[in-house]
C-alpha positions as CSV (number, residue, x, y, z in Angstrom):
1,X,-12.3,39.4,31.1
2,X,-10.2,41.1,28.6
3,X,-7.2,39.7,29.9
4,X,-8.9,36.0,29.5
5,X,-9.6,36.5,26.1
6,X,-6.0,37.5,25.5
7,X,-5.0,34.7,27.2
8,X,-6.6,32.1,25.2
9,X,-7.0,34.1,21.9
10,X,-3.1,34.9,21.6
11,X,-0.9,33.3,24.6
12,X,-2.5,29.4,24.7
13,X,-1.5,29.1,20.8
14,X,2.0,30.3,20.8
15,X,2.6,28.1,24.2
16,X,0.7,25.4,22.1
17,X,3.5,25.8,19.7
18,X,6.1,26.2,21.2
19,X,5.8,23.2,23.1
20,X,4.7,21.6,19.9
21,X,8.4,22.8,18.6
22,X,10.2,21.6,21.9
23,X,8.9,18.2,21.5
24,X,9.7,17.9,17.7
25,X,13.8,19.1,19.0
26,X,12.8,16.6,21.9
27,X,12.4,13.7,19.1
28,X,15.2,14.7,16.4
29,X,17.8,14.9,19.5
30,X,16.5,11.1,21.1
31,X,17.0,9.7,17.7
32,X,20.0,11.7,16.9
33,X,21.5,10.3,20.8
34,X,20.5,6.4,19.4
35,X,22.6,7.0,16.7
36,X,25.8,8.4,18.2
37,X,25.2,5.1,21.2
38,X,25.1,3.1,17.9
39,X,27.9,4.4,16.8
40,X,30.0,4.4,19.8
41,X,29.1,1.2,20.6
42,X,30.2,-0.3,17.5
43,X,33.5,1.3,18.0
44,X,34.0,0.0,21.5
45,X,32.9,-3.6,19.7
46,X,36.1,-2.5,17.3
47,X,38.4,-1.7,19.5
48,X,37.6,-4.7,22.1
49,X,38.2,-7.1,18.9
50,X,41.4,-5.5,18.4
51,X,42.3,-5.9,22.3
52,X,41.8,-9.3,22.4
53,X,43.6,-10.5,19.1
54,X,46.7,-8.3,20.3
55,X,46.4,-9.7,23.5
56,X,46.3,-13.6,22.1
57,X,49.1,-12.8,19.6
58,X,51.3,-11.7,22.8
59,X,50.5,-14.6,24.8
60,X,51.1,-16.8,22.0
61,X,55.3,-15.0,21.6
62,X,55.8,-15.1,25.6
63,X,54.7,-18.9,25.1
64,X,57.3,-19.4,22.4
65,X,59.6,-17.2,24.0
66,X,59.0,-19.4,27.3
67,X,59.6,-22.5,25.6
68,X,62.7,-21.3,23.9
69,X,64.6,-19.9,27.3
70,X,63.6,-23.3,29.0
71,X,64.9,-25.1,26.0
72,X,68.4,-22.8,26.1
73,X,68.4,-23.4,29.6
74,X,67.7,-27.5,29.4
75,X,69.8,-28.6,26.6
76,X,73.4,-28.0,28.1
77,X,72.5,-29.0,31.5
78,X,70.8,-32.2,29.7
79,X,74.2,-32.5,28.1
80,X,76.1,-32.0,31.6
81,X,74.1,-34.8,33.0
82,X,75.0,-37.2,30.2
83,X,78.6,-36.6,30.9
84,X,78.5,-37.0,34.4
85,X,76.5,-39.9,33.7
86,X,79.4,-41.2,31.2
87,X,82.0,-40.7,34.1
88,X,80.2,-42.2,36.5
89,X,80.5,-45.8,34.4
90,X,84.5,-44.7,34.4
91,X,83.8,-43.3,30.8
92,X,86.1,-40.0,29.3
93,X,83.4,-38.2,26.9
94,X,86.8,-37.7,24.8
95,X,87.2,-41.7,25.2
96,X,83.7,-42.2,23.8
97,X,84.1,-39.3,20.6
98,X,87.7,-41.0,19.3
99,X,86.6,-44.5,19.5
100,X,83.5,-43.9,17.6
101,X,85.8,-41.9,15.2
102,X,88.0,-45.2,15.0
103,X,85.1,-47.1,13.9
């Protein structure tokens, strides 16, 4: 009997608060947890931002830089064309530049 009325007197109230303190540090550390996801997610929300302007601005110099090789590669074969073209009507490209420097 004595051991009952130890039990509730002096045992029940210090389990009472301790489990009163464990669910206050149960609280603090849930809302302390939303925070940091906050935070983290916020910075993964940066850092995605960042990741896809980079990425645009590199697609956007591969596309110039594509378009600038094709046009390297294009123009003297354009201009190869045109002279075979020339000699193929029995024109001399050298023909054609000193008689338009005659005019």
């Amino acid at each position: 009997m004595e051991n009952t009325t130890r039990l509730e007197g002096e045992v029940l109230p210090l389990s009472n608060k301790i489990m009163d303190q464990v669910n206050e540090l149960l609280v603090q550390k849930t809302a302390e947890a939303k925070t940091a996801d906050s935070e983290v997610l916020k910075s993964s929300n940066s850092v995605q931002n960042v990741t896809i302007i980079i990425g645009v601005v590199l697609v956007l110099i591969g596309i110039t830089a594509a378009l600038l090789l094709t046009r390297s590669i294009t123009k003297p074969i354009n201009h190869i064309r045109d002279v075979i073209q020339q000699l193929s009507t029995g024109e001399l490209p050298e023909n054609r530049k000193l008689a338009e420097s005659k005019r």
